[in-house]
C-alpha positions, 0 to 999 in steps of 0.5 A, spaced: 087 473 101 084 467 098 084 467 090 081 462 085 083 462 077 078 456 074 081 452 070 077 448 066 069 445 067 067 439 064 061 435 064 059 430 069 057 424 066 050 420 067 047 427 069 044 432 065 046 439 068 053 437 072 059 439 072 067 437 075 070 444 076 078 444 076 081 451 079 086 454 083 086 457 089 092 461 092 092 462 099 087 457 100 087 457 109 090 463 110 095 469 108 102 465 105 099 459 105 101 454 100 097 454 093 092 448 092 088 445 086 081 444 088 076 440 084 069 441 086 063 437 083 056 442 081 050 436 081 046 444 078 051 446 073 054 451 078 061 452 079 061 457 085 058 453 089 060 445 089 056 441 092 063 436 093 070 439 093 077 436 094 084 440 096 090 438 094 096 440 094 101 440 088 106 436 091 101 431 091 098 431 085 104 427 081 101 421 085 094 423 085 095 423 078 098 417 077 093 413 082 088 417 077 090 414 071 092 407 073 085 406 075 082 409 069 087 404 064 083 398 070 076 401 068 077 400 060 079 393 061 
């Protein structure tokens, strides 16, 4: 049975009511089915009904993670 733990909100910038939702969801396909963390964006500032979302696996997340900061460092300069 698919199970969700919110794990963080945080503010969307640029908007007045969004937010980025970090959550994790366990058995999010189906019964054994691998744990994922989910990120969903809320333009209304509603967690339970993003209006974007991604799934990713935490086997991925290191690389997702590196990509992620490599890419904020290019957009400080």
């Amino acid at each position: 049975m698919k199970r969700k733990e919110l794990l963080k909100t945080i503010p969307l910038a640029g908007t007045e009511r969004g937010i980025i939702t970090i959550a994790r969801v366990e058995e999010p396909y189906g019964e054994e089915t691998p744990p994922v963390v989910s990120i969903g964006i809320s333009l209304k500032g509603d967690p339970d009904n993003p209006d974007w979302k991604v799934h990713i696996p935490y086997e991925n997340l290191p690389e997702v993670i590196e990509v992620l900061r490599e890419e904020y460092e290019r957009f400080k300069k």
